[in-house]
N, C-alpha and C positions, 0 to 999 in steps of 0.2 A: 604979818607973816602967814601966809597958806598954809594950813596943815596938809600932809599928803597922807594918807590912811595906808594902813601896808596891803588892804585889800576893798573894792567895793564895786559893785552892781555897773552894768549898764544897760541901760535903757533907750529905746529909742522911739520914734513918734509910731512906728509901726506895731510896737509893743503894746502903747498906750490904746492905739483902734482897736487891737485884738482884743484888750479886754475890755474895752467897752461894749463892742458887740457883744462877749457873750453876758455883760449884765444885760441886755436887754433882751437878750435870746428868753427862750421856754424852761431852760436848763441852768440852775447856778452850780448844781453838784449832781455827780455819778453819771453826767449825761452822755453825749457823742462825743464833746473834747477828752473828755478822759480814756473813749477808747483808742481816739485819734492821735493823739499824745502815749499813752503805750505802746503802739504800734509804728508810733514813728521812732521813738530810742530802741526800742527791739531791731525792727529795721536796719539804724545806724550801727547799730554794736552786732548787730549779724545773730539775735541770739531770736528763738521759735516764741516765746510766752514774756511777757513784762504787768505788771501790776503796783500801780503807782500807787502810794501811800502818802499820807500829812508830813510825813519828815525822814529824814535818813536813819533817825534813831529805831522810830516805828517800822520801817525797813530788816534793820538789823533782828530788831524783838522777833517780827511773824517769820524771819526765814530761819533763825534757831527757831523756833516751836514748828516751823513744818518740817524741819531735819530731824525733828524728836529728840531734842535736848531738855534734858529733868532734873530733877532732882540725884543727888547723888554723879551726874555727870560731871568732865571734865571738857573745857574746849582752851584751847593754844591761841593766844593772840598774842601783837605787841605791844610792849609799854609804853609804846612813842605813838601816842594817838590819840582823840578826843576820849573820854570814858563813856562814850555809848558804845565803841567797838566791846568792850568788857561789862561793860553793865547790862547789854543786852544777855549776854551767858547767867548774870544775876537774878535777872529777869525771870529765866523759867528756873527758877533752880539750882543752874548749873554753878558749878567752881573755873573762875578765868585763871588762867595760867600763863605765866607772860616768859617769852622768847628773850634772848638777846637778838640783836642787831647786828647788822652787815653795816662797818664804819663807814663806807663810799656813799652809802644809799641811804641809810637808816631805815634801811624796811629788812623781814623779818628775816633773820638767817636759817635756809632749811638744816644744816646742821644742827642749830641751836634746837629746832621744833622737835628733833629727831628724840634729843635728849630726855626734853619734856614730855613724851607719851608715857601714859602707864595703862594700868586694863581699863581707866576708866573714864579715859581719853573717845569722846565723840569728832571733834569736830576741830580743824584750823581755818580760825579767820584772818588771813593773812590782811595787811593795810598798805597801798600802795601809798607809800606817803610822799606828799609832797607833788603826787604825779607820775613818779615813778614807778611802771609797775615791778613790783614782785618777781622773783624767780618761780613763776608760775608752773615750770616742768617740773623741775624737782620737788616742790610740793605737793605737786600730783600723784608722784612718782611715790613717795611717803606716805600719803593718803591711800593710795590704793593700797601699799602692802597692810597696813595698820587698818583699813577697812574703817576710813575717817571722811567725814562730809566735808568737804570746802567752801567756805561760805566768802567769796572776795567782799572784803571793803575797799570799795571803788570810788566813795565817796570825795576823795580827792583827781579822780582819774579818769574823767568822761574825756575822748579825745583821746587816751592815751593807747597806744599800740604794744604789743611782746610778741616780737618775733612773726610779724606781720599781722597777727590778728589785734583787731580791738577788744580792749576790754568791755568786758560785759558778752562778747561772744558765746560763753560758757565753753571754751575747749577743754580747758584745765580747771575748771570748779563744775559745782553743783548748782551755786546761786551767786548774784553779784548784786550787792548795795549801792546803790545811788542816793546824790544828794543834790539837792538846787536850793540850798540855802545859798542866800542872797551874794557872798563872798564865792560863790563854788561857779565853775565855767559858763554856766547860764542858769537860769535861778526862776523858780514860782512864788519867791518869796520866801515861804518853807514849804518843803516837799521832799519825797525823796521816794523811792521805788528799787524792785526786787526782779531780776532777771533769771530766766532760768531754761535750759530744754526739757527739763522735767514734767510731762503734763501732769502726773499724782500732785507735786509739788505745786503747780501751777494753778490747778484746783485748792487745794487747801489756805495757799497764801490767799485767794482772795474771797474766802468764808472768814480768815482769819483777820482779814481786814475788814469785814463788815459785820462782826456782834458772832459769826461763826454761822451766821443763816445761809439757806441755798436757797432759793427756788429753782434749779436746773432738774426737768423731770427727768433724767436721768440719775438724778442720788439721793432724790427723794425716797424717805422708807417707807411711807405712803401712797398709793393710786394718786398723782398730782390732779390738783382741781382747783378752777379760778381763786385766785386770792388767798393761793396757800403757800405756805413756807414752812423751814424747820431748821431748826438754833441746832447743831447737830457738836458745833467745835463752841468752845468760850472763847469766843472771839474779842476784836476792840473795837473801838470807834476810830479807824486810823484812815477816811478816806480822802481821799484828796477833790476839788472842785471844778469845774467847770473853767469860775474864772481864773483860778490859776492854770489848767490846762495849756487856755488860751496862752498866756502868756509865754508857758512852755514852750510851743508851737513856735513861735515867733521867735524866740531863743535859740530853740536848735539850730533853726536855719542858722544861722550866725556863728555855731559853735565853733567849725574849724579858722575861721577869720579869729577868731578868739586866741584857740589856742597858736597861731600860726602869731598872734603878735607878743602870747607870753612867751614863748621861745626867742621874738626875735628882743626881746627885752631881758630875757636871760641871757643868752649867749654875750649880749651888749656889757652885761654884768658880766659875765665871767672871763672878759676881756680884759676888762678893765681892771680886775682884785687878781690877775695873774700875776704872778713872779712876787706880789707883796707878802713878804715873811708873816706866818702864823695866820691868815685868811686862806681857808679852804670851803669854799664852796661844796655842795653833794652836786657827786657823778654821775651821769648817764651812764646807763650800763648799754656796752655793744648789743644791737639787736635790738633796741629798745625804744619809741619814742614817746617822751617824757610828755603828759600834758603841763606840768607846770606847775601846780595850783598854787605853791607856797616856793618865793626862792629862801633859802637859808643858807647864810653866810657862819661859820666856825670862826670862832675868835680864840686861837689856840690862849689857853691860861700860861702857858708856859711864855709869851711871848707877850700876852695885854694884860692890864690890871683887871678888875674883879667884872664880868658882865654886865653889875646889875650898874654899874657906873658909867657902863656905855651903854646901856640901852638909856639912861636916864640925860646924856648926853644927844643922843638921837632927838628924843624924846623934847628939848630944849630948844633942837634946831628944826623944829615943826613937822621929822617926818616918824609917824608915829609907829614904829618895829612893834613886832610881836615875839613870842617866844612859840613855838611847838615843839613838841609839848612836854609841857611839865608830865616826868614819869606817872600812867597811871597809879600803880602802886605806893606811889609817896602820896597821894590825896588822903586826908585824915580818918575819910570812909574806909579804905582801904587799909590803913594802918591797925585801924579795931579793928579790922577783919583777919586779923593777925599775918600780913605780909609785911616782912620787912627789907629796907634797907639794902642792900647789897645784891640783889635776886639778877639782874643786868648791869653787869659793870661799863661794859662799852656806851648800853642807853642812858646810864646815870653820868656819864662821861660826857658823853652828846649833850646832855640839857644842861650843863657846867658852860657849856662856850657857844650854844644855838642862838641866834637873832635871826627874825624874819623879816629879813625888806621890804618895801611896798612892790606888789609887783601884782598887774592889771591889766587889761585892755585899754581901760581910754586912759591911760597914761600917756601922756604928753613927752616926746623928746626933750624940752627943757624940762622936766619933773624927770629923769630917768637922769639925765646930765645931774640933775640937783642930788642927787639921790647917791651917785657916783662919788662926786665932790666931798658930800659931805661924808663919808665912810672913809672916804682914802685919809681925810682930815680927823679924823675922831681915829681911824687907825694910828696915824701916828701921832697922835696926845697921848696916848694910853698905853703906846710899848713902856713895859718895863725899864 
């Protein structure tokens, strides 16, 4: 029996050249593909500055520390997320504070944000989950009166559009996270990178990516002179490489072929689990187009027996579902850090009946058919 992965990579022979060239190139890291490759997602996403980093995590970390999140701070995120959206506010300092959710979408409801500001509220990292973006206006709109940074987590959302702009454009934020880990629309492997029209910003993230050094004799405190530098931020070691660039590069180009086949692979799904009682797919929202990254099908509890018995059902018949995400605040780190239980009713609701289907690029029409078959079949084992 085949296993079908609910998410994975592809590559093609094109890919493979690119980085061979540049192992043989002059440059394995910091060299011309890196500028080449920030300039081409800046580019795509329409946005003036990009600086590419080792991961989406390290992304998230240098664009809170260049919005000046500390100690004693407060930032807004959601619970429906990987925990680097939140762990990065951990990171410098700050205290994460988690939204409820908009049930259609699962991404962050600006009512909900509204609730959770207090005076010591910096920043909303909203998560376009799944592909979906966010209600980008009204968080704006929230942001400005509260005199709050936006930082997007985008990391599910390359390709994806709000209201004719791409994300990453910066219309409605400050800064947007990116991620190419391997499962994410086109991939370096790990990597991930910070968009911005900020040039302060723009400067700092990338001292902040390399140990906090400049050489630019423009911010030097010193007369600059050959073979000098100055550690001015505590920076990290988060840069990204040449030969992943490469790889980058090659990726892009492919992006919208990408995202034009998860769509056409969702939609095929959401065809098919229509009209079936207690299977609710998440909604596009008017205005909006979805990149895709994760499709998640709702197994209302009222209607099927217990999830973990159908994912483990799934799981039997080779195609291997996932869950997004287990609430960050139920993680056991989180629990010592004295949040509890009940903080998101709607989000702790959502991860009661979420399964994540395999959903991919080089998925095959009999893999999408199989995929189909078997859900309509494990849906009706498991009504009540």
């Amino acid at each position: 029996m085949k296993l079908i992965p609910y998410a994975t990579q592809w590559l093609e022979k094109d890919d493979v050249s690119a980085v061979k060239r540049a192992l043989v190139s002059s440059h394995l890291t910091q060299g011309p593909l890196v500028d080449a490759f920030e300039k081409a997602v800046a580019d795509y996403c329409g946005a003036k500055y990009a600086v590419a980093v080792s991961n989406g995590t390290a992304a998230l970390h240098i664009a809170c520390l260049a919005a000046g999140l500390g100690r004693g701070d407060e930032g807004i995120t959601s619970p429906i997320t990987f925990v680097a959206s939140a762990n990065a506010l951990l990171y410098c300092g700050a205290k994460p504070v988690f939204a409820d959710i908009k049930e259609e979408t699962v991404c962050l409801d600006p009512a909900e944000i509204e609730k959770k500001i207090t005076r010591k509220t910096r920043a909303i990292i909203p998560v376009h989950f799944a592909g979906q973006p966010c209600d980008l206006k009204k968080i704006r709109q929230i942001a400005r009166r509260h005199n709050l940074v936006v930082i997007e987590d985008a990391a599910h959302a390359l390709g994806a559009e709000y209201r004719g702009d791409r994300i990453g454009s910066g219309r409605y934020s400050d800064m947007t996270i990116l991620s190419f880990h391997a499962v994410k629309h086109i991939t370096t492997g790990e990597g991930g990178m910070v968009l911005t029209n900020n040039p302060d910003y723009y400067e700092k993230l990338k001292m902040l990516r390399s140990h906090g050094i400049t050489r630019a004799a423009g911010q030097l405190r010193q007369k600059s002179r050959r073979c000098y530098y100055e550690m001015q931020l505590l920076g990290f070691n988060y840069r990204l490489t040449d030969i992943q660039c490469a790889l980058g590069l090659t990726q892009l180009k492919k992006l919208d072929r990408f995202v034009e086949r998860r769509r056409a692979i969702a939609k095929k799904y959401d065809r098919a689990f229509a009209g079936v009682k207690g299977l609710a797919p998440l909604k596009e929202e008017k205005g909006n187009y979805s990149a895709y990254h994760l499709y998640v099908l709702r197994f209302s509890r009222r209607v099927f027996a217990a999830k973990s018995e159908i994912i483990e059902a799934f799981h039997e018949k080779g195609l291997l579902v996932n869950v997004h995400y287990i609430p960050v605040y139920h993680q056991p780190y989180y629990e010592k850090a004295g949040y509890k239980k009940g903080l998101c009713p709607l989000a702790e609701s959502y991860y009661e009946e979420a399964v994540t289907l395999p959903l991919f690029p080089k998925m095959s029409e009999a893999e999408v058919d199989r995929v189909i078959a078997t859900t309509l079949a494990i849906a009706e084992k498991f009504k009540k």
